[in-house]
Biopython code that builds the backbone (N, CA, C, O; Angstrom):
import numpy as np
from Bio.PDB.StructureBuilder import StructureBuilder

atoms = [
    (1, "UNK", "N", (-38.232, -19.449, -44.996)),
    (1, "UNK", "CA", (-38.642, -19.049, -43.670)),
    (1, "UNK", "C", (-37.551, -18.239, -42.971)),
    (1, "UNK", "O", (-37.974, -17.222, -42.419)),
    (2, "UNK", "N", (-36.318, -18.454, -42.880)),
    (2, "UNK", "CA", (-34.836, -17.351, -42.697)),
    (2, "UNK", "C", (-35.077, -16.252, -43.139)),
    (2, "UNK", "O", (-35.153, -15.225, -42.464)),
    (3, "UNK", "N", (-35.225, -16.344, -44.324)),
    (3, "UNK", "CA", (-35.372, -14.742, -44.654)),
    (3, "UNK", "C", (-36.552, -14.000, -43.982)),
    (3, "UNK", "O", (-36.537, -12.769, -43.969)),
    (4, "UNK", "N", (-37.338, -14.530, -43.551)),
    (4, "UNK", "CA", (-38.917, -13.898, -42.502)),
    (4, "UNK", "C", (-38.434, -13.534, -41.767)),
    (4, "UNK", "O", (-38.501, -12.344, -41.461)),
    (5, "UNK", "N", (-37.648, -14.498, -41.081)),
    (5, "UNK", "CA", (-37.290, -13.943, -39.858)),
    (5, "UNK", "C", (-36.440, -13.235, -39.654)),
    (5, "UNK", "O", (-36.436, -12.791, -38.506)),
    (6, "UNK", "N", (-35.542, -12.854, -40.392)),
    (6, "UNK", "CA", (-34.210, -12.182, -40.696)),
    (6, "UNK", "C", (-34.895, -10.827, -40.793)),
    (6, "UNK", "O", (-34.816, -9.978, -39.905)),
    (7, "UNK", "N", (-35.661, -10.658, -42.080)),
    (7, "UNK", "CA", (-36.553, -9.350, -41.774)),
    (7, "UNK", "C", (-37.141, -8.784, -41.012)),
    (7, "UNK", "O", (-37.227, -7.578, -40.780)),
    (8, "UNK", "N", (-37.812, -10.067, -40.351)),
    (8, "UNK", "CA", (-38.981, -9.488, -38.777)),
    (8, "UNK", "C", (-37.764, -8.701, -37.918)),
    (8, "UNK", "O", (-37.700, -7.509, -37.617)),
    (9, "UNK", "N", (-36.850, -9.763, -37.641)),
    (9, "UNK", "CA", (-35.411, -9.006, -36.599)),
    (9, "UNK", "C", (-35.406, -7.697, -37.292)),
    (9, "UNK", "O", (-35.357, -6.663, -36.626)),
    (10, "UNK", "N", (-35.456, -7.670, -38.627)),
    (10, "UNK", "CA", (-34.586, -6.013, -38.978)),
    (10, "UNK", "C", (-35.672, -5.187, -38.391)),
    (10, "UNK", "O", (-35.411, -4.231, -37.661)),
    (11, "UNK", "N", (-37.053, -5.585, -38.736)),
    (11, "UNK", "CA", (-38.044, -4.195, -38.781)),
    (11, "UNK", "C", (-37.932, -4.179, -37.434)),
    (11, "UNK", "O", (-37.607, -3.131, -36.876)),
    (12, "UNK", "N", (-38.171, -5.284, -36.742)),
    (12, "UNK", "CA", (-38.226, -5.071, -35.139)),
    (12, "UNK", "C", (-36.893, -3.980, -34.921)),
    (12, "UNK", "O", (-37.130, -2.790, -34.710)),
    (13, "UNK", "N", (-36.121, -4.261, -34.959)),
    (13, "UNK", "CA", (-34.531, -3.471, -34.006)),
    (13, "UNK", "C", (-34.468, -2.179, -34.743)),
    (13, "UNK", "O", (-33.973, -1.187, -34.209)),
    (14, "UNK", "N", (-34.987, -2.152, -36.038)),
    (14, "UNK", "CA", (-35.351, -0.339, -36.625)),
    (14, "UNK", "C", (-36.355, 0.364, -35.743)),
    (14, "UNK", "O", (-36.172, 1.363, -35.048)),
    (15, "UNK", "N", (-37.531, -0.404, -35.917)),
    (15, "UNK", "CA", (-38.602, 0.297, -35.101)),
    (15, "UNK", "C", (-38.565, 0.633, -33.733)),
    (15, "UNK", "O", (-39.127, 1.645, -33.314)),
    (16, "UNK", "N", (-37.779, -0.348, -32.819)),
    (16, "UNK", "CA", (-38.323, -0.288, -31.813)),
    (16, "UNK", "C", (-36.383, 0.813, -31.355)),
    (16, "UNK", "O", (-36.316, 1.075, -30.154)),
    (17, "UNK", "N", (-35.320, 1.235, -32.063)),
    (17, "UNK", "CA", (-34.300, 1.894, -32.183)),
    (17, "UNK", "C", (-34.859, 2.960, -32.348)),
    (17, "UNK", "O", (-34.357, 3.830, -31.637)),
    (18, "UNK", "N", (-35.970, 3.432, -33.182)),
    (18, "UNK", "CA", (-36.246, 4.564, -33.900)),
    (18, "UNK", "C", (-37.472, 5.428, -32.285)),
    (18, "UNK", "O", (-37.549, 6.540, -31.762)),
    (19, "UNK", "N", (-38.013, 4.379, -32.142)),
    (19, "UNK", "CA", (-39.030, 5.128, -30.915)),
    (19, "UNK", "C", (-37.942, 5.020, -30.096)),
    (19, "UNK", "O", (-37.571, 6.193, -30.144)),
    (20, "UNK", "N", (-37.128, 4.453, -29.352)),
    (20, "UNK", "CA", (-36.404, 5.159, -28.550)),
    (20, "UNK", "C", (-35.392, 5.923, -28.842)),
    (20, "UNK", "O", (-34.866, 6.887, -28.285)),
    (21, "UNK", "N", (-35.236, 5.450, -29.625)),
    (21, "UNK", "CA", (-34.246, 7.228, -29.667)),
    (21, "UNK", "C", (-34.755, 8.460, -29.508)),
    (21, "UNK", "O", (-34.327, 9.341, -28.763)),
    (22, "UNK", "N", (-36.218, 8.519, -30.647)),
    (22, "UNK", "CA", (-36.339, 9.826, -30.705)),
    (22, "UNK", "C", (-37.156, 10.399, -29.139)),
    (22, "UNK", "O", (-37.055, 11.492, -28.581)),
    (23, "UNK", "N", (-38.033, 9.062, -28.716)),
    (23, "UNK", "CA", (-38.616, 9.090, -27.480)),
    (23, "UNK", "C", (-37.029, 9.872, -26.234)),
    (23, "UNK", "O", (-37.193, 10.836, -25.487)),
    (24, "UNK", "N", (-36.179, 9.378, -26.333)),
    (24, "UNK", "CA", (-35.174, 9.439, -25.166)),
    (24, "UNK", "C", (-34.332, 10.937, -25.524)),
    (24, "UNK", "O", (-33.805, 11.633, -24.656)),
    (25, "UNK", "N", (-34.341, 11.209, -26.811)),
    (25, "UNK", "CA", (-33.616, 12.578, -27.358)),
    (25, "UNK", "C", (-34.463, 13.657, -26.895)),
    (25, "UNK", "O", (-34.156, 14.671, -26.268)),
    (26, "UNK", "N", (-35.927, 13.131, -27.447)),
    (26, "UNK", "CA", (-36.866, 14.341, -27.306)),
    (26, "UNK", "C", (-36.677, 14.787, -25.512)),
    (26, "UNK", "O", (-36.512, 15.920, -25.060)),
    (27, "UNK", "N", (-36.775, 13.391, -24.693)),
    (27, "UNK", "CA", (-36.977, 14.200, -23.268)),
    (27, "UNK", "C", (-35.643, 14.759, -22.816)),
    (27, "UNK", "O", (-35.820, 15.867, -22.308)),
    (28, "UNK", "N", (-34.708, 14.488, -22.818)),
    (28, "UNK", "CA", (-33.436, 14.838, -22.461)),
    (28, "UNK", "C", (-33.299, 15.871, -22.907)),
    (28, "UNK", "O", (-32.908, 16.633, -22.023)),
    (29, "UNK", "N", (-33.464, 16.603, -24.316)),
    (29, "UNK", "CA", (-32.791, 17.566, -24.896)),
    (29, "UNK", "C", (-34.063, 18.229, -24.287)),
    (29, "UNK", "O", (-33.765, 19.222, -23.624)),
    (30, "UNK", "N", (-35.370, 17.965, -24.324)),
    (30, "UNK", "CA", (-35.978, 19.408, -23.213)),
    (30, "UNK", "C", (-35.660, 19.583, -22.167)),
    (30, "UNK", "O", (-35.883, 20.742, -21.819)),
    (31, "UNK", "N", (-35.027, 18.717, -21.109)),
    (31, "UNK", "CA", (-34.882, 19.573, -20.050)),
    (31, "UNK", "C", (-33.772, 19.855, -20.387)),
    (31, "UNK", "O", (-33.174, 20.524, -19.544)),
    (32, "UNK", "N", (-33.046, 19.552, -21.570)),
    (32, "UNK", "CA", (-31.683, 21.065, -21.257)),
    (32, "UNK", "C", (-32.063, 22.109, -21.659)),
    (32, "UNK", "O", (-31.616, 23.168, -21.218)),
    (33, "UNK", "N", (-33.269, 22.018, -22.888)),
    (33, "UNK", "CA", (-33.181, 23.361, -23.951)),
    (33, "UNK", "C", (-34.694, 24.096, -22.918)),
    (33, "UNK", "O", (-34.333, 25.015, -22.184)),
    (34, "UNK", "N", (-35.965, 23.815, -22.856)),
    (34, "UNK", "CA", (-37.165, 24.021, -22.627)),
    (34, "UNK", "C", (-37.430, 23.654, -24.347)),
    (34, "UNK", "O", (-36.739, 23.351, -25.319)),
    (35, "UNK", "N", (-39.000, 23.912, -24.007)),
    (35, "UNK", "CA", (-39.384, 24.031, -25.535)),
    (35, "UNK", "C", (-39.562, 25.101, -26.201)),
    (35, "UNK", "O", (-40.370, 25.982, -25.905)),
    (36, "UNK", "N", (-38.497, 25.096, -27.552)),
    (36, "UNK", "CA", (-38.126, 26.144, -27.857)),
    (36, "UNK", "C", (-37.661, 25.767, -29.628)),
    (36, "UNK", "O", (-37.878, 24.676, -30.155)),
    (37, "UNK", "N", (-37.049, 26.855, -30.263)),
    (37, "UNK", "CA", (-36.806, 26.471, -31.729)),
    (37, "UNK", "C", (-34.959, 26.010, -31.313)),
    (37, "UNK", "O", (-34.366, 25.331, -32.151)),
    (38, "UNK", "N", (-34.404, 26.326, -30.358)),
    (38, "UNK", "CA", (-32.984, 25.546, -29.830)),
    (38, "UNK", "C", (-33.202, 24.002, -29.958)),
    (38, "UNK", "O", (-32.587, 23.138, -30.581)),
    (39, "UNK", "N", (-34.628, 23.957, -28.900)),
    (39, "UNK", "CA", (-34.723, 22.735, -28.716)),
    (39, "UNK", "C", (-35.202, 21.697, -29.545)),
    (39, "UNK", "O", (-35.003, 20.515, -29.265)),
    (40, "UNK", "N", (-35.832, 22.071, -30.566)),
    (40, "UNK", "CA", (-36.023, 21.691, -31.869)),
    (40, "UNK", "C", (-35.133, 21.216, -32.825)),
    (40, "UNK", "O", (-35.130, 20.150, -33.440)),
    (41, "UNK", "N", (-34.284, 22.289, -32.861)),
    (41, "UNK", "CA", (-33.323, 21.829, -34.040)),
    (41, "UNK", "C", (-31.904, 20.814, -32.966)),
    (41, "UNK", "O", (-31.440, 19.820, -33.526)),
    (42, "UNK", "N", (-31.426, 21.131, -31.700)),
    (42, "UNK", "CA", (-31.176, 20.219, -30.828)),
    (42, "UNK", "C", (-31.459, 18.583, -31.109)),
    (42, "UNK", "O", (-30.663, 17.645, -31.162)),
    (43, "UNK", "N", (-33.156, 18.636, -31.293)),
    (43, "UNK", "CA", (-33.765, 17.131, -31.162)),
    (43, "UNK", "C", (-33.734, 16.651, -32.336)),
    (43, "UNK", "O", (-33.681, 15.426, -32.438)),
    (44, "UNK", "N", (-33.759, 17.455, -33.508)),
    (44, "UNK", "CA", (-33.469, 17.107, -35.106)),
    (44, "UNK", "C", (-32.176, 16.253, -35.191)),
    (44, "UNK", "O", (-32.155, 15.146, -35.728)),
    (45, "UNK", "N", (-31.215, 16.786, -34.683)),
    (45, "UNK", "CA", (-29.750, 16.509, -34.819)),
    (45, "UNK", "C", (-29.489, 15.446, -34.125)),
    (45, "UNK", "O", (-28.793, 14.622, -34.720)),
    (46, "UNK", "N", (-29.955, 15.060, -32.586)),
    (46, "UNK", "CA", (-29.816, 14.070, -31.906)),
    (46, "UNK", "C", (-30.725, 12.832, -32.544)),
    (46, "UNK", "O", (-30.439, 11.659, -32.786)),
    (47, "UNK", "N", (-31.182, 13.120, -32.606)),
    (47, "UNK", "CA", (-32.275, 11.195, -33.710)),
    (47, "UNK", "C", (-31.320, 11.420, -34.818)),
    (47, "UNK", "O", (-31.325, 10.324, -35.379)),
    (48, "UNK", "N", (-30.889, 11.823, -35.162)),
    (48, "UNK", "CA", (-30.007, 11.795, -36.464)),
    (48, "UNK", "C", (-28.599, 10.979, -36.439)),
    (48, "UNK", "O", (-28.049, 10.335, -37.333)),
    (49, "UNK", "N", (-28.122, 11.299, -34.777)),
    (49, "UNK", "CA", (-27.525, 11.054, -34.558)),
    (49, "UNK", "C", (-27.427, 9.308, -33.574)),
    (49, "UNK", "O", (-26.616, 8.382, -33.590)),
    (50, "UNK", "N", (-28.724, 9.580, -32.818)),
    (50, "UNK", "CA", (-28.953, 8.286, -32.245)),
    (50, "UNK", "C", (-29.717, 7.243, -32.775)),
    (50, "UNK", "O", (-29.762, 6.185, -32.147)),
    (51, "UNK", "N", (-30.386, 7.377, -33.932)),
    (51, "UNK", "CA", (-31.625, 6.176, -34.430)),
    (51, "UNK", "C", (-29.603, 5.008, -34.626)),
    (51, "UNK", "O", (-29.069, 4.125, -33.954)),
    (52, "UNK", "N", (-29.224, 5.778, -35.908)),
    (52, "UNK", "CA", (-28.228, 4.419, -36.523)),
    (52, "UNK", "C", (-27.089, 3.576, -34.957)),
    (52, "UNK", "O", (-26.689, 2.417, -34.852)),
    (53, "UNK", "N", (-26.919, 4.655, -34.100)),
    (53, "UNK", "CA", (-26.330, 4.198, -33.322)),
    (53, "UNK", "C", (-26.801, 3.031, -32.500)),
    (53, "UNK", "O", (-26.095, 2.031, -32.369)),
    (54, "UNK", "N", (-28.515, 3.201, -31.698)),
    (54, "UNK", "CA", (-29.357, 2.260, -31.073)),
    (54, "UNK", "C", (-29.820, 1.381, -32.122)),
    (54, "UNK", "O", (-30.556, 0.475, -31.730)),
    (55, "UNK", "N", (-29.582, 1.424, -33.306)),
    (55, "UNK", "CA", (-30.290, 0.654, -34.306)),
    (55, "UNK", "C", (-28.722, -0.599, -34.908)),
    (55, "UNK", "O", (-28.721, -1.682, -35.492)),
    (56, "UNK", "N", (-27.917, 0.049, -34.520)),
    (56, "UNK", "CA", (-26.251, -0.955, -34.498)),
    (56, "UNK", "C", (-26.474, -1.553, -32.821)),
    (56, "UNK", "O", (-26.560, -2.781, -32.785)),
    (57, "UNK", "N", (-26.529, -1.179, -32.091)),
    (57, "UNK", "CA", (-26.175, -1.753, -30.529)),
    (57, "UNK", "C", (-27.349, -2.892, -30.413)),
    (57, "UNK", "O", (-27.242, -3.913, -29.734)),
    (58, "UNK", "N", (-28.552, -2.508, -31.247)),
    (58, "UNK", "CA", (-29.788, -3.421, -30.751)),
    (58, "UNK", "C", (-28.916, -4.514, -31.888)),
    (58, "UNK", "O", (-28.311, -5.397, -31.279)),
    (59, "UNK", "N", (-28.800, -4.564, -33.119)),
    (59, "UNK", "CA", (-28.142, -5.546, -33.913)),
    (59, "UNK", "C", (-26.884, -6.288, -33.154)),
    (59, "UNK", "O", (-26.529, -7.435, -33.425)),
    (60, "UNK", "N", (-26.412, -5.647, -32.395)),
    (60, "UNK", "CA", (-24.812, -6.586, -31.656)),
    (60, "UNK", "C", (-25.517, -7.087, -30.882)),
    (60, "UNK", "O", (-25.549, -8.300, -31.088)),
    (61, "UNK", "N", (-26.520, -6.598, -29.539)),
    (61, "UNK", "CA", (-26.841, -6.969, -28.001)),
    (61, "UNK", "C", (-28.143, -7.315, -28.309)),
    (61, "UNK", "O", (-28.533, -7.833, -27.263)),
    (62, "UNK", "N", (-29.250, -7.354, -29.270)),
    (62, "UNK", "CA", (-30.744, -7.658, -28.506)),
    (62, "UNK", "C", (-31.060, -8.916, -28.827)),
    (62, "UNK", "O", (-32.210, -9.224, -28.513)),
    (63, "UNK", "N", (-30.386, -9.794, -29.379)),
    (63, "UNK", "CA", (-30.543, -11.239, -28.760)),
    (63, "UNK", "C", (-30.468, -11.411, -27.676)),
    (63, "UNK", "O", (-31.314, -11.910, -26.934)),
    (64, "UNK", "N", (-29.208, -10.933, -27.374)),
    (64, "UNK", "CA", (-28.824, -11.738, -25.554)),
    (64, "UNK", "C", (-29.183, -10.889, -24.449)),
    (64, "UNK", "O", (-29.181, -11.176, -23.252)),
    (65, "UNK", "N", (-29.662, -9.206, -25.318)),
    (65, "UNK", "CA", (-30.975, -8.823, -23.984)),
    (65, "UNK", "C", (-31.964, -9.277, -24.190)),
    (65, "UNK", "O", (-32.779, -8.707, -23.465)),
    (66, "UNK", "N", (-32.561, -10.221, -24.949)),
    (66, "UNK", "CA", (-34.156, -10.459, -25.027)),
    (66, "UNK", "C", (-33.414, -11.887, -23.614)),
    (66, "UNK", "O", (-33.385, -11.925, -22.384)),
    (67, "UNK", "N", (-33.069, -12.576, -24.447)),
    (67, "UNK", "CA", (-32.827, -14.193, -23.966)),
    (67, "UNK", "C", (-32.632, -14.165, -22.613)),
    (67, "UNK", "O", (-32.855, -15.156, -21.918)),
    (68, "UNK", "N", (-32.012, -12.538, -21.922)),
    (68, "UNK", "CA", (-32.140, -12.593, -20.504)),
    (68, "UNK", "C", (-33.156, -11.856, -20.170)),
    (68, "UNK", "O", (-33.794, -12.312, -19.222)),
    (69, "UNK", "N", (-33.583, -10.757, -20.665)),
    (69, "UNK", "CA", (-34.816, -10.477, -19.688)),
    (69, "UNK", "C", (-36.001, -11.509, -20.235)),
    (69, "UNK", "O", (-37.086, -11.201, -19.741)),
    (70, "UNK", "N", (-36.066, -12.563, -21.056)),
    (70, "UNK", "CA", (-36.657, -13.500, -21.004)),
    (70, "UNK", "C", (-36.596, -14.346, -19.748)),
    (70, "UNK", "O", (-37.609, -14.465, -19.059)),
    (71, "UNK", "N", (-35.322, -15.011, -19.378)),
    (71, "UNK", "CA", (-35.336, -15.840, -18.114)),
    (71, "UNK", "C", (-35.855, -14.728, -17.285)),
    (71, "UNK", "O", (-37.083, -14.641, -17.295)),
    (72, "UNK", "N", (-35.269, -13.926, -16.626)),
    (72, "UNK", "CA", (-35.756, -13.058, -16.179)),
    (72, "UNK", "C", (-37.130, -12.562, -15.821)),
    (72, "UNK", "O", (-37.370, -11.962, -14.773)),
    (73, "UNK", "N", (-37.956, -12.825, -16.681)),
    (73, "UNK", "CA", (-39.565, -12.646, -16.501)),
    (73, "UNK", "C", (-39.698, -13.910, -16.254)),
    (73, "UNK", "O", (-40.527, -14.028, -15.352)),
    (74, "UNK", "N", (-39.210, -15.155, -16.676)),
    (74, "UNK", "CA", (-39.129, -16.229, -16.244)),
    (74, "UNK", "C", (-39.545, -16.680, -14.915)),
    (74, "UNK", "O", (-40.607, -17.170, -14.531)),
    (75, "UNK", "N", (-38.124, -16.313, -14.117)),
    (75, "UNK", "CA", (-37.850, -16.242, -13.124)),
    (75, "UNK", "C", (-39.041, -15.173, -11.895)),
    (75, "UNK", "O", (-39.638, -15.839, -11.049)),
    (76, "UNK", "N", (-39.150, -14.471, -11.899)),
    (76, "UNK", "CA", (-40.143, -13.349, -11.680)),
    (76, "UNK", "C", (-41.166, -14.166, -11.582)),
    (76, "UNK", "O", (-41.287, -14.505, -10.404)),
    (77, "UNK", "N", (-42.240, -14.812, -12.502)),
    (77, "UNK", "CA", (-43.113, -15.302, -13.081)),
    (77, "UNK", "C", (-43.484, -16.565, -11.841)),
    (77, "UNK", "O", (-44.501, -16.730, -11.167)),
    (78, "UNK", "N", (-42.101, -17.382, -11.896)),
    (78, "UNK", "CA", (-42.076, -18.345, -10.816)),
    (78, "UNK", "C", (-42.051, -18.223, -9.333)),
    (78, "UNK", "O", (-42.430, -18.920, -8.392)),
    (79, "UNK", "N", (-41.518, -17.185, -9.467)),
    (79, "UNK", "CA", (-41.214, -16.417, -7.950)),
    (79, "UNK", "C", (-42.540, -15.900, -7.274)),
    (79, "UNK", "O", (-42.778, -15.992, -6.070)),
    (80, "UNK", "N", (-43.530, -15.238, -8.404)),
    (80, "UNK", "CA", (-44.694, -14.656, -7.743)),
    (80, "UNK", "C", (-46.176, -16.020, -7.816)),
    (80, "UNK", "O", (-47.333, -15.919, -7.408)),
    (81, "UNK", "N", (-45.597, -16.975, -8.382)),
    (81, "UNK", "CA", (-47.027, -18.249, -8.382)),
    (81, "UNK", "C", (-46.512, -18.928, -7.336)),
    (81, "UNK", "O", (-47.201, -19.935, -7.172)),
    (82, "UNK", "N", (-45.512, -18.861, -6.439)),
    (82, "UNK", "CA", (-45.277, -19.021, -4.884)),
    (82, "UNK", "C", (-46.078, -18.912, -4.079)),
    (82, "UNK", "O", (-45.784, -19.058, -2.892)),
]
sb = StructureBuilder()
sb.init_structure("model")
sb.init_model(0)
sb.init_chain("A")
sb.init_seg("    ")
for serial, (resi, resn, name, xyz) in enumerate(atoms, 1):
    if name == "N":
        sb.init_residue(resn, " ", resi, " ")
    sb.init_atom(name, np.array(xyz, "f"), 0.0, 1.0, " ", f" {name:<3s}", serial, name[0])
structure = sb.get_structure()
């Protein structure tokens, strides 16, 4: 059962590294470039550059960002059945 979950963590922090990166490269690098073949090869290079990086930071930090924006919705949750 470790190893399930060990995997689920990997695919999760690839997948969800991989849409934001390329999601956060793509908009940023258009408003510097417009859309264009600059901005293209621009956005090629940046996911290239950001998937392994957000895909290491989610492996160090997304335990202890889940576990707080867990309380967090928590908290929220309790606050609005007031």
């Amino acid at each position: 059962m470790m190893h399930r979950d060990r995997l689920q963590r990997l695919a999760g922090s690839l997948v969800m590294s991989s849409f934001m990166s390329v999601a956060l490269s793509g908009v940023f690098s258009v408003l510097e470039f417009g859309i264009s073949w600059l901005w293209l090869q621009a956005w090629g290079r940046s996911i290239l550059i950001a998937v392994p990086i957000a895909f290491s930071l989610d492996l160090m930090f997304g335990d202890t960002l889940r576990f707080l924006s867990g309380k967090l919705a928590h908290k929220a949750a309790s606050a609005w059945q007031r």
